[in-house]
C-alpha positions in Angstrom: -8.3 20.8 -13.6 -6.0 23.3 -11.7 -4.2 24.1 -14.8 -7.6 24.7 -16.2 -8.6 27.0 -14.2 -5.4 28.4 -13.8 -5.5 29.1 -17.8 -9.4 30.3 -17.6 -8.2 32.8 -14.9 -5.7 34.3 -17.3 -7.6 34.5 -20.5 -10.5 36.0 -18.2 -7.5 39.0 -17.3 -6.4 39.2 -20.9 -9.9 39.6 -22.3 -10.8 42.3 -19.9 -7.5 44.3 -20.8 -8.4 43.4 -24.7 -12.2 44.5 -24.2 -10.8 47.9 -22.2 -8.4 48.7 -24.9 -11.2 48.0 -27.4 -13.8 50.6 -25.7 -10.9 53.0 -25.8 -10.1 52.8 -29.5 -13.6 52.9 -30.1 -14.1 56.1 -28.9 -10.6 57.2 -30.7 -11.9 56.3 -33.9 -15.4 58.1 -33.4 -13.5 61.4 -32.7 -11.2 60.5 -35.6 -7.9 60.3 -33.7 -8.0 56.8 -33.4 -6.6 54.5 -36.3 -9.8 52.2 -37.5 -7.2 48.8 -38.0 -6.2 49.1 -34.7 -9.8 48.7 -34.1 -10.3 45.8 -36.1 -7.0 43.6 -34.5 -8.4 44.5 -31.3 -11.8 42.9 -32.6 -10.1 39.9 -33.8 -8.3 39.4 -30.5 -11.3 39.9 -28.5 -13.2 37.0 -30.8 -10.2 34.7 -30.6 -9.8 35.1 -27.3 -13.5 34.5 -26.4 -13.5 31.9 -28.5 -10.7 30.2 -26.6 -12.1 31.2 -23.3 -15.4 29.3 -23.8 -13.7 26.2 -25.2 -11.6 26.1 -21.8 -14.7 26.4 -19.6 -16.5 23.9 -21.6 -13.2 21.1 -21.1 -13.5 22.4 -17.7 -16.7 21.3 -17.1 -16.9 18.3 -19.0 -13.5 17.3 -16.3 -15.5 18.2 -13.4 -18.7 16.3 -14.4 -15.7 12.9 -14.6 -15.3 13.7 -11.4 -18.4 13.7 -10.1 -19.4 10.6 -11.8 -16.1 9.0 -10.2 -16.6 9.7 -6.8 -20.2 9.7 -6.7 -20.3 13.5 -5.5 -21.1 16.4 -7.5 -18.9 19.5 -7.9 -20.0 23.2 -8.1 -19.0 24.9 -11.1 -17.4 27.7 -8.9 -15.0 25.3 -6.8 -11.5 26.2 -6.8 -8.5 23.5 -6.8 -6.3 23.5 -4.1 -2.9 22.7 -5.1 -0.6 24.1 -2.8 1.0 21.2 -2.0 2.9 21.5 -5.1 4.1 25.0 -4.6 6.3 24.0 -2.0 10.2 22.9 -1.7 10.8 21.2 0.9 11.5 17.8 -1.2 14.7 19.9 -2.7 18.2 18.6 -1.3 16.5 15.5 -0.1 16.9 12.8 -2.9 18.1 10.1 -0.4 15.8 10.8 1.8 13.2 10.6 -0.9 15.1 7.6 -2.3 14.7 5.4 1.3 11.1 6.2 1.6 10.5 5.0 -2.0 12.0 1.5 -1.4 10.6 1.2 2.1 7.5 1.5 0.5 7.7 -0.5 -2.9 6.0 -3.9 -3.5 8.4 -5.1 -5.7 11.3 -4.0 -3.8 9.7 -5.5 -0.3 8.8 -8.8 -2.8 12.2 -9.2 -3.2 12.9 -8.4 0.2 10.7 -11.1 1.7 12.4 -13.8 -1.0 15.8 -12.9 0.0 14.5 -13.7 3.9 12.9 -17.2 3.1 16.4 -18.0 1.0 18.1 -16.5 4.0 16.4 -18.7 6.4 16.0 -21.9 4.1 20.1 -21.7 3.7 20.3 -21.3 7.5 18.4 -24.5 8.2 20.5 -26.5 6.1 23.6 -24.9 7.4 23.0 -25.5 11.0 21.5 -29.2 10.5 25.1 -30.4 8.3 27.1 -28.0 10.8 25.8 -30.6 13.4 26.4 -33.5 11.8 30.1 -32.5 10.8 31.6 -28.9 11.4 31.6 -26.4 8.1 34.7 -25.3 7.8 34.8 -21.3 7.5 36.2 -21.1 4.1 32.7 -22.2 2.9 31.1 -20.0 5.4 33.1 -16.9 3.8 30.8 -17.3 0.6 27.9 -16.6 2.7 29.3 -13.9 3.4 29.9 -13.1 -0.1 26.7 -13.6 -0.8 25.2 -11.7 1.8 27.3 -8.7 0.9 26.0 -8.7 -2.3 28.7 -9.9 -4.4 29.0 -12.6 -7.2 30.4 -16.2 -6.1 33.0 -17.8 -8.2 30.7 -20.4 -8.5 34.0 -22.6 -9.7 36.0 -22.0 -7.1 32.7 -22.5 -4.9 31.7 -25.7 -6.3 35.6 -27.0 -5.7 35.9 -25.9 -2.3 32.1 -27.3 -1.4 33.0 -31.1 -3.0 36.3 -31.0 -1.3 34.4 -30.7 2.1 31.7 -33.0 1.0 34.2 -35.6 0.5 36.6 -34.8 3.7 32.6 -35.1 5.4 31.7 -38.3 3.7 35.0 -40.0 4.6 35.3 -39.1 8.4 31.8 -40.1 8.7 32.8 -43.5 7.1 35.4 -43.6 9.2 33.3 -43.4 12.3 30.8 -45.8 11.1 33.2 -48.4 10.3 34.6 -48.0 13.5 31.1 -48.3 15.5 30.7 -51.6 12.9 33.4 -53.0 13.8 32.9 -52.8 17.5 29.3 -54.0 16.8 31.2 -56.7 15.2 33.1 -57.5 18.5 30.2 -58.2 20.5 28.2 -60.3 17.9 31.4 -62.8 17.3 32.0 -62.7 21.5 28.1 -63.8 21.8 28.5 -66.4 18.5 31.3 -67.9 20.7 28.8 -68.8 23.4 26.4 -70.2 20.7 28.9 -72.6 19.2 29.1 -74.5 22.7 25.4 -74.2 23.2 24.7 -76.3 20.0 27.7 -78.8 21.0 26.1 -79.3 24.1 22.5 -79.6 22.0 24.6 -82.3 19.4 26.1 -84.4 22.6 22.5 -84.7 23.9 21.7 -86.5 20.3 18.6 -84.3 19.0 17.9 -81.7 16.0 20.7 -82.3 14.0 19.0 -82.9 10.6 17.2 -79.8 12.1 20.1 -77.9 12.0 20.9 -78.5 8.0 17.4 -77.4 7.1 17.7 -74.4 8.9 21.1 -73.4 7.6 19.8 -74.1 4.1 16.8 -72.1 4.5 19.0 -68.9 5.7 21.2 -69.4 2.6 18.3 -69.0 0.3 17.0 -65.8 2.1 20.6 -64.3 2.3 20.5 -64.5 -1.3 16.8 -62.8 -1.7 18.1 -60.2 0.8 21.5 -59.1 -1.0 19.4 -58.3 -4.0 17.3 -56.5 -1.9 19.9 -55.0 -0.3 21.9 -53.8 -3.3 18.8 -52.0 -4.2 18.4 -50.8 -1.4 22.4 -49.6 -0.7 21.2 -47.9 -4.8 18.4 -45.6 -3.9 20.8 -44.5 -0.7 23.1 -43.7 -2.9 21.2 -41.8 -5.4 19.2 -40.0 -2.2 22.7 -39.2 -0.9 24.1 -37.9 -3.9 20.8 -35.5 -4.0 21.4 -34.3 -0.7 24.8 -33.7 -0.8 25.1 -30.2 -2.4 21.5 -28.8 -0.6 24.1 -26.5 0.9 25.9 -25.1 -2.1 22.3 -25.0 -3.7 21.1 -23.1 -0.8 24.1 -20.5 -0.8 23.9 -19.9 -4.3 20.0 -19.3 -4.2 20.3 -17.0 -1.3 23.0 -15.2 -3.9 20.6 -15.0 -6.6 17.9 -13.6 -4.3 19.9 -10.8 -2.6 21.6 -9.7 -6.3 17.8 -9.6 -7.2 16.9 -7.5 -4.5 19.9 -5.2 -4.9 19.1 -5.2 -8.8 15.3 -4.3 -7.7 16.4 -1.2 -5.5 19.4 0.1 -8.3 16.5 0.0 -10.5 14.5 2.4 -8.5 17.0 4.4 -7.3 17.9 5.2 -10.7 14.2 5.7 -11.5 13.4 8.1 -8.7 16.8 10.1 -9.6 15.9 10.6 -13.0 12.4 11.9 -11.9 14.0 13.5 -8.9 16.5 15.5 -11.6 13.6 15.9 -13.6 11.2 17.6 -11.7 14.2 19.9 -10.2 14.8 21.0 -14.1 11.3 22.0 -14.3 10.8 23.6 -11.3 13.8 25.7 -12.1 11.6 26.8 -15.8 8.8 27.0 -13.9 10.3 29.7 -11.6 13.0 31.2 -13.9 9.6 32.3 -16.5 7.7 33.6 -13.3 10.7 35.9 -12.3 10.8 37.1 -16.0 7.2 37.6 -15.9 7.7 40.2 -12.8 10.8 41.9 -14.4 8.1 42.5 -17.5 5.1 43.4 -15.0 7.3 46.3 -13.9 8.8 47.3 -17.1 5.1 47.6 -18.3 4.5 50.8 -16.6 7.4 52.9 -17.8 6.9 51.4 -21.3 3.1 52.8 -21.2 4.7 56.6 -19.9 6.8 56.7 -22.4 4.2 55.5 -25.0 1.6 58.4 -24.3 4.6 60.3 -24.4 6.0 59.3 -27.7 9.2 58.0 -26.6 7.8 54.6 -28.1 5.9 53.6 -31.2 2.7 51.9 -30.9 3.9 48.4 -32.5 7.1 48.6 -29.6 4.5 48.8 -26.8 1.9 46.2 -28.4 5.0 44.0 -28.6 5.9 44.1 -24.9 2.0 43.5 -24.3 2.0 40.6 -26.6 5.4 39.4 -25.2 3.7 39.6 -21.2 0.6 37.7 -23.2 2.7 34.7 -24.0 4.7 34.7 -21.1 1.9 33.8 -19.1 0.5 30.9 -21.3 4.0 29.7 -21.1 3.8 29.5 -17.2 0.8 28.0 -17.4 2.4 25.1 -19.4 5.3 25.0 -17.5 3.4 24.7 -14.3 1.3 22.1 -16.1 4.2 20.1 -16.7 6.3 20.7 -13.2 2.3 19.1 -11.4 2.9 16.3 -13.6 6.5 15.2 -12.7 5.3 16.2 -9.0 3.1 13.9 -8.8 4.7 11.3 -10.9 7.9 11.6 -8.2 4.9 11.2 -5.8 3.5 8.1 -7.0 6.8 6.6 -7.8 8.2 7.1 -3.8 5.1 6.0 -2.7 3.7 9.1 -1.6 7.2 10.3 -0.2 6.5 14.3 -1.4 2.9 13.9 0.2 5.2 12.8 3.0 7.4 15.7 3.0 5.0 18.1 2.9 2.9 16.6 5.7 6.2 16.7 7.5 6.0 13.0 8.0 9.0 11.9 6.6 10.9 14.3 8.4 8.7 13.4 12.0 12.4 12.4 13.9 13.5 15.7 13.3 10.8 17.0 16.3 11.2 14.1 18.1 7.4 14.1 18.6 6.3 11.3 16.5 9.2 9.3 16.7 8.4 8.9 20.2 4.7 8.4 19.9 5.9 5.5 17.5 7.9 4.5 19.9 5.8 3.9 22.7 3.2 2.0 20.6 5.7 -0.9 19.6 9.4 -0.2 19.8 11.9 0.0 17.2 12.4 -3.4 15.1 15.7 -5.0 15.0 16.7 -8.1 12.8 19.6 -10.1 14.5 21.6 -12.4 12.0 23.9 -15.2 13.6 26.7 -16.8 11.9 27.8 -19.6 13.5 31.0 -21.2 11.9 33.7 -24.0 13.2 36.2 -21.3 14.3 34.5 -18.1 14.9 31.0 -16.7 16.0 28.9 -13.5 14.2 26.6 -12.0 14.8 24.7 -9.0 13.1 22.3 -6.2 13.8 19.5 -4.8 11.8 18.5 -1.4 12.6 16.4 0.7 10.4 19.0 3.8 9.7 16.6 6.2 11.1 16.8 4.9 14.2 20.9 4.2 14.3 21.5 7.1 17.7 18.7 5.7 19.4 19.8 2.1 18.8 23.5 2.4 18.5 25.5 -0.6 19.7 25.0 -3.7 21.3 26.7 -6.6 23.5 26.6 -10.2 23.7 26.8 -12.2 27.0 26.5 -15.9 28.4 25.8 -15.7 31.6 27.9 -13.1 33.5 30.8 -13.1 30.9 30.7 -11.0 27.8 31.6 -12.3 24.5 33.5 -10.4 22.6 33.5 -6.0 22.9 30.7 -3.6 22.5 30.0 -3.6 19.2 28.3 -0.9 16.7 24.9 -1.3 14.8 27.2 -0.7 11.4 29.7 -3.7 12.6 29.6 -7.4 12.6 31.0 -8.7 16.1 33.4 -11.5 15.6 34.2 -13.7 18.3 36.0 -17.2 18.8 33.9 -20.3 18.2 30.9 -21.0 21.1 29.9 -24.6 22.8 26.3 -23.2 23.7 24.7 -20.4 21.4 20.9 -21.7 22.5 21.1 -19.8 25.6 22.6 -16.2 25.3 22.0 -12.5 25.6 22.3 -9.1 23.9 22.2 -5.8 25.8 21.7 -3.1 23.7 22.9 0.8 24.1 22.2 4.6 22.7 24.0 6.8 21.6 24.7 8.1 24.8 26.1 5.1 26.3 22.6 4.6 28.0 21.5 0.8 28.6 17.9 -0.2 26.8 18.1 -3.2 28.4 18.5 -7.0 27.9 17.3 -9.8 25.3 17.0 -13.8 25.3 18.9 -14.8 22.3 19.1 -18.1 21.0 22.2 -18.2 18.3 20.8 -21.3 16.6 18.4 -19.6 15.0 19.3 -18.0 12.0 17.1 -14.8 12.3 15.8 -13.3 15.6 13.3 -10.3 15.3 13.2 -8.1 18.2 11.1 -5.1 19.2 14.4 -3.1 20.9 12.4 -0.3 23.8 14.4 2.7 23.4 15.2 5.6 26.3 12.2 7.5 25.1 10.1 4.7 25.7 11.4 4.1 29.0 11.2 7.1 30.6 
């Protein structure tokens, strides 16, 4: 509808300039020094351009009846667009920014997000309840790391390296069991011993001998019942154990497929939004580049219509500059069209991250006055990710990057003794192997060194979401 106008506007300045050249050569030709053709183009132009004109105003108000019908509201025919908004540029040099915003605020991207979480937290559980059972051995804990960072798993090499551990597993847990039968085994035969001399004693006495037989052929035929049972039995175990024995390396290579999906999702619009980014740049620079040429004409107009009356310059030479200044501004008109289009295409492809920029909400850290409005209402959210392996201890922080000086490192304690050194936001702190990770604490620190104070953390849960006060808040 802008454009619209914007193209009604012009025609409305042409005609008048055609329709004023027109009562000129009128009068010109009446007194006979006027050329009669020149009269008639003029007439043709006039028509045309009236002709035009109207058409415009009618597709202008058919638009604006749309709209009224739409939102239930009606429009005056004399209300004038607004579009401001999309005469500024302030979203130029700031395609990252743009970029950020975009995925922050895209379904599919956050979709892929939340997926990559429940893998995340899925492969945790069955990390920490095998980890318990018998230690995982860091060289399969170093393709979760893989995997978080992103990167493909030799999936051969994985599944070698997993079964080799499975197997080292099932025979030291053998092992143990054996050994706890066996000393199960001890006891029973002690307290058999005891028996024998009971049923002696029970045999001396002269009663329940024939008893005894009818007992002992009774257990025979249930011992052979139960074996088949058993064997059964011992079968489904088997089968259940087989099942459960690569939950792990099905886990691992799940949470893979979900964070390359994730990354693939956010490549996919970053490479969208740069292309439309590069886009509407192009066509801003048209859009600007024809207005510029349009001025350099604007003032070129005047000395060609001096040297016109004064016969410096034939008729046709001045008509052509007029013409050229005629098309010039239909051109802008098209090229602005086109610029509000890839505007608010980027728009609606950031998820409204120009409206953003313009509102100066993107940029509200910059004054420091929203942030800490935002601030004071919640907090700043921080995802901590523990890794807890047979040798060494991880852990990770989450800050959103917008907030990295207000949230900048952090330290880990248990009790009064600190694990490890202060470590940044953008590092992973890497510390021997702990007993007791239920019961810990992280302290986290600005910029400036300044404390913002200190957190319950309990390790054996994979994900901890905090709400982090900052110094703004605390003041």
């Amino acid at each position: 509808m802008l454009t619209c106008q914007e193209r009604i506007s012009v025609q409305e300045e042409l005609l008048e300039e055609k329709n004023t050249s027109l009562t000129k050569t009128k009068a010109l030709v009446k007194s006979g020094q006027g050329e009669a053709s020149l009269q008639e183009s003029l007439e043709d132009e006039v028509d045309a351009l009236s002709e035009s004109l109207e058409e415009d105003r009618d597709a202008l108000k058919t638009v604006m009846e749309e709209l009224s019908s739409l939102i239930g509201e009606e429009i005056a025919e004399d209300t004038v667009f607004d579009d401001a908004e999309v005469d500024d540029t302030l979203w130029e040099g700031h395609l990252e920014e743009l970029t950020d915003w975009a995925v922050q605020k895209d379904e599919g991207c956050l979709s892929a997000w939340k997926d990559c979480l429940e893998a995340l937290l899925e492969m945790w559980t069955d990390y920490t309840v095998l980890n318990e059972e018998y230690p995982i051995p860091d060289s399969i804990f170093e393709y979760i790391v893989i995997a978080a960072a992103g990167e493909s798993i030799d999936t051969d090499a994985f599944y070698e390296e997993y079964t080799a551990y499975w197997e080292e597993r099932t025979a030291a847990l053998e092992t143990a069991e054996a050994l706890n039968d066996s000393e199960g085994a001890a006891n029973v035969t002690a307290g058999d011993g005891a028996g024998e001399q009971t049923v002696e004693g029970a045999q001396e006495s002269g009663s329940g001998a024939e008893t005894a037989e009818e007992t002992q052929a009774s257990e025979s035929d249930d011992q052979t019942g139960g074996t088949a049972q058993a064997t059964e039995s011992a079968t489904e175990e088997e089968e259940a154990e087989e099942e459960d024995a690569y939950v792990l390396h099905d886990a691992i290579l799940e949470y893979q497929n979900r964070v390359l999906e994730m990354n693939s999702q956010i490549q996919e619009l970053t490479e969208s939004v740069k292309e439309a980014y590069d886009s509407l740049t192009s066509l801003r620079d048209t859009y600007l580049s024809l207005q510029e040429e349009l001025e350099e004409l604007q003032g070129s107009q005047k000395l060609y219509r001096v040297r016109y009356r004064l016969g410096e310059l034939s008729k046709e030479e001045y008509q052509s500059l007029t013409e050229e200044m005629e098309t010039l501004k239909l051109d802008i008109l098209e090229a602005g069209k086109e610029y509000r289009q890839a505007y608010y295409s980027l728009n609606s492809l950031t998820g409204g991250g120009l409206s953003a920029i313009a509102s100066g909400e993107l940029f509200a850290e910059e004054t420091g006055e929203e942030t800490a409005d935002e601030m004071e209402k919640a907090g700043i959210v921080v995802l901590v990710r523990a890794y807890p392996g047979e040798q060494t201890f991880s852990l990770e922080v989450s800050v959103p990057e917008e907030y990295a000086e207000d949230i900048a490192s952090f330290e880990l304690w248990s009790g009064d003794t600190r694990i490890g050194s202060r470590t940044g936001t953008d590092e992973i702190l890497v510390a021997d192997s702990l007993s007791d990770i239920s019961e810990l604490q992280i302290r986290f620190y600005d910029a400036a060194d300044g404390e913002l104070g200190a957190y319950e953390l309990d390790a054996a849960v994979p994900v901890t979401v905090l709400t982090v006060k900052t110094a703004v808040e605390m003041k």
